[in-house]
N, C-alpha and C positions, 0 to 999 in steps of 0.2 A: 364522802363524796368529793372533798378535796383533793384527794389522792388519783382520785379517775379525771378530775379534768384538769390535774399536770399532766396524768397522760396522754390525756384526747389533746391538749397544746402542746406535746412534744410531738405528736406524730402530726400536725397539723401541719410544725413548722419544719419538718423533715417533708413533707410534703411538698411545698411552697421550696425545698433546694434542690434544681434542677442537679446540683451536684451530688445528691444522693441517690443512690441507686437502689439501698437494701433496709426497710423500713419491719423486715420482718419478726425482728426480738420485740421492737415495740408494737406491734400487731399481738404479741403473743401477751404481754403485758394489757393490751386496750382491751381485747377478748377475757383473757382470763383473771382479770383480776375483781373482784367479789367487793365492793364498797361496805363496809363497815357502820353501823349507826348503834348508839346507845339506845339501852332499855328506855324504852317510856315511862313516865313518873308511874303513872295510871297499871303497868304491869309490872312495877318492884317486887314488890309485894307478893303477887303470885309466883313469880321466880325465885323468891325469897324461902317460901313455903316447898318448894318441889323437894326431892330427895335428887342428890346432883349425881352425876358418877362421871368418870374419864375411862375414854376407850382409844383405842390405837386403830386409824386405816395406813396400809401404804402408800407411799407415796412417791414411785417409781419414775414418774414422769417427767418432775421440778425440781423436790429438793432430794428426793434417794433415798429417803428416813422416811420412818414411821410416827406420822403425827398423830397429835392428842386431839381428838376432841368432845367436848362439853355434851353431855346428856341429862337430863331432869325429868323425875317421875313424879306423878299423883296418883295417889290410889294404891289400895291390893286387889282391884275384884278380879274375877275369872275371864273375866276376857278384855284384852291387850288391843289397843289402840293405839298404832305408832304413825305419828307424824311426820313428813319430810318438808321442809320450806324449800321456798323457792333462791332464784339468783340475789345477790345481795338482799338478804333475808337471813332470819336466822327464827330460833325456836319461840322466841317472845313474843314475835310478831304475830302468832297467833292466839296470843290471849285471849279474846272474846271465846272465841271457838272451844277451848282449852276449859275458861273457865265455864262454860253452857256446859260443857262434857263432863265437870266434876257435880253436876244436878243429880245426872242420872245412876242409875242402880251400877253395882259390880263389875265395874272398867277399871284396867291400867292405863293411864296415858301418861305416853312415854313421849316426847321431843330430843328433838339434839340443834346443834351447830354444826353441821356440816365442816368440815376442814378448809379453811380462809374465809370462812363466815362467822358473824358475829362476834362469840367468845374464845374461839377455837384456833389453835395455830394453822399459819402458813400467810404467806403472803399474795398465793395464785389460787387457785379452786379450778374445778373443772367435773363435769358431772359423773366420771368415773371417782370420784372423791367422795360425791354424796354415796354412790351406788356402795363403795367400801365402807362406810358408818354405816348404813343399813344392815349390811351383812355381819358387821361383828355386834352389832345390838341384836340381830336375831340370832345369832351364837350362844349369847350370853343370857338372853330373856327369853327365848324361844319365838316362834311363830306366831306374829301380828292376828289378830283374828279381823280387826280394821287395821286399813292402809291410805289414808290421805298425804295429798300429794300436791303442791301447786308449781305451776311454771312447769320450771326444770328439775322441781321434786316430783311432780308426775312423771316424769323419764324416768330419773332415777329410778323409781318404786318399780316399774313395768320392769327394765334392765334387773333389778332386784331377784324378783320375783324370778325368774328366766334363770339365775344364775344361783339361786338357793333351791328352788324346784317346790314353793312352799305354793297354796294357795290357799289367799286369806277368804275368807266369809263373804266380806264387802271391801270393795274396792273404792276410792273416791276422789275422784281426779277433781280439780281444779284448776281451772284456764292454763289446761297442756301445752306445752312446748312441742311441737309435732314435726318439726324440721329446725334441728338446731345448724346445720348449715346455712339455711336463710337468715337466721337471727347475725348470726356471725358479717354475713355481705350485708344487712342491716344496718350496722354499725358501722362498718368500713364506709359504706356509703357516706355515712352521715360527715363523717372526719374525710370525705373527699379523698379517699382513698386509692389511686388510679388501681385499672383493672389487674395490669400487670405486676404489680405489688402486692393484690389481694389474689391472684393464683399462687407468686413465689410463697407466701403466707401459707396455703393448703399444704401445699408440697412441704414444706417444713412443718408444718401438721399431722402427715399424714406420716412423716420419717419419724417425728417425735412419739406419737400413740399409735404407729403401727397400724394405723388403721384412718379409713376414708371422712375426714367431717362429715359429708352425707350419709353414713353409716348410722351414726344418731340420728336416727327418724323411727318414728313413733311407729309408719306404715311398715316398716321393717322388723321395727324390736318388739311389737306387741302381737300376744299369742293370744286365740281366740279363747275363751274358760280362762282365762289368768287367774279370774276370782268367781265365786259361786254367782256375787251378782257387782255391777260394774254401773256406780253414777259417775257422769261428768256432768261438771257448772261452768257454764262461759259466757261474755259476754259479748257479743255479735262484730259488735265495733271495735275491738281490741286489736290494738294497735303492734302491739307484743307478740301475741297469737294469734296472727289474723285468721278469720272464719273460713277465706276461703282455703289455709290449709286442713284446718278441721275438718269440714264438711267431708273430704275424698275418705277422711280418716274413718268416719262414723258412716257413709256410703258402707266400707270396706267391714263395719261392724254392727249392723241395726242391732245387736243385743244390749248395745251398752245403752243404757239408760238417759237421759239426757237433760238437763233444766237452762232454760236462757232467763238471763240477768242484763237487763237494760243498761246501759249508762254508768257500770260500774267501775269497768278500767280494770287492768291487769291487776294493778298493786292492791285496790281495795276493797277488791270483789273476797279478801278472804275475811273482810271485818263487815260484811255487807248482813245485817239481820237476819235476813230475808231468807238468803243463803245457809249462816250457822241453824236457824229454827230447821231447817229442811236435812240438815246433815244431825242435826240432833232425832230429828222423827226418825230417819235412816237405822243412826247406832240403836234406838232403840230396841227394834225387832230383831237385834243379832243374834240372840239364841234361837230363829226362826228360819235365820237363815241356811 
């Protein structure tokens, strides 16, 4: 977290110099850089126990190499449970979850580090990043039968999914990112970002990935049957993901399934009991599904 709020003070204080005009390298830095946090004492242990391995996504956008990053299994059973964390997040952070899921019968679960998250190199991140760790995990271990997701690991899975042509059992989003161009003018907001320095920031955006920030929306990327059956978990008041962009989302899709979580907040609605019991009754039934 240290490292985000010299940058959210560098771009504050480029802000505050009428003498600068062009704030968008470090726009690109405040947006896409992935805050870093150590293992919890509480989940050593389980990460200690996984079976680890290293995979290569590209990374054509930042550094032009192919980075490594960090995966950890449990289990041999028959059906493959792969995890995606969210924005500054990484695979440990779902330990409770993780370990409720080693209770039950004949599951793999598979985690990783996304690339600038957590274990894993890079110094930038960006959701085409997680989408290429998913992709070469389902090369290498085959087709997910579960697919949980939270934040901007729910994009990623959806993009995934669209882009390997797989479609898993159960799908299981948690508190989706549904327009990641508002998150983005989110942020700039905050760091008092004038208007005109958060459009020059797109346009360099959109030169850099080739493609429109508004282009990541959920209402765009997501295909109806993506998964045989499709929960999402969120909580009403989330400030992250607000409801009201969900709602047009789930308007656009009454099949997906749906559970609401009071009071739980973006980050810790994925350690909320409440939640993990209901996603564990889920994987249950998957050879039902």
């Amino acid at each position: 977290m240290k490292k985000l709020k010299e940058i959210f003070n560098q771009v504050s204080k480029v802000v505050d110099n009428t003498n600068s005009n062009d704030i968008t390298e470090l726009l690109l830095q405040l947006i896409c850089y992935s805050p870093k946090t150590p293992v919890r004492l509480q989940y050593q242990q389980l990460m200690s126990d996984a079976r680890c391995f290293t995979l290569e996504a590209n990374d054509p956008h930042f550094s032009g190499t192919m980075l490594k990053f960090n995966g950890f299994i449990w289990g041999n059973g028959k059906y493959k449970v792969l995890i995606t964390h969210g924005w500054g997040s990484k695979a440990a952070d779902f330990g409770d979850l993780i370990t409720g899921l080693q209770t039950l019968d004949d599951l793999q679960i598979i985690a990783f580090d996304a690339p600038g998250n957590g274990s894993s190199e890079a110094e930038l991140s960006n959701v085409l990043l997680f989408v290429r760790a998913i992709e070469a995990i389902i090369n290498v271990y085959g087709k997910p039968d579960v697919m949980i997701g939270h934040s901007v690991g729910a994009m990623a899975n959806a993009i995934a999914i669209n882009a390997t042509m797989i479609k898993p059992s159960l799908l299981i989003s948690i508190a989706p990112l549904i327009m990641l161009k508002e998150n983005f003018i989110a942020t700039m907001r905050l760091a008092k970002v004038p208007k005109k320095a958060q459009d020059r920031f797109f346009e360099s955006f959109q030169s850099l990935f080739e493609t429109e920030a508004s282009d990541f929306n959920l209402n765009k990327l997501y295909k109806d049957g993506a998964a045989v059956k499709h929960w999402l978990a969120y909580d009403p008041e989330d400030i992250i993901a607000p409801y009201n962009y969900l709602e047009g989302f789930l308007t656009a899709h009454p099949d997906i399934l749906t559970q609401e979580y009071q009071d739980v907040g973006h980050e810790r609605i994925i350690k909320n009991p409440e939640l993990i019991a209901a996603i564990l009754e889920l994987v249950k039934l998957i050879g039902y599904y």
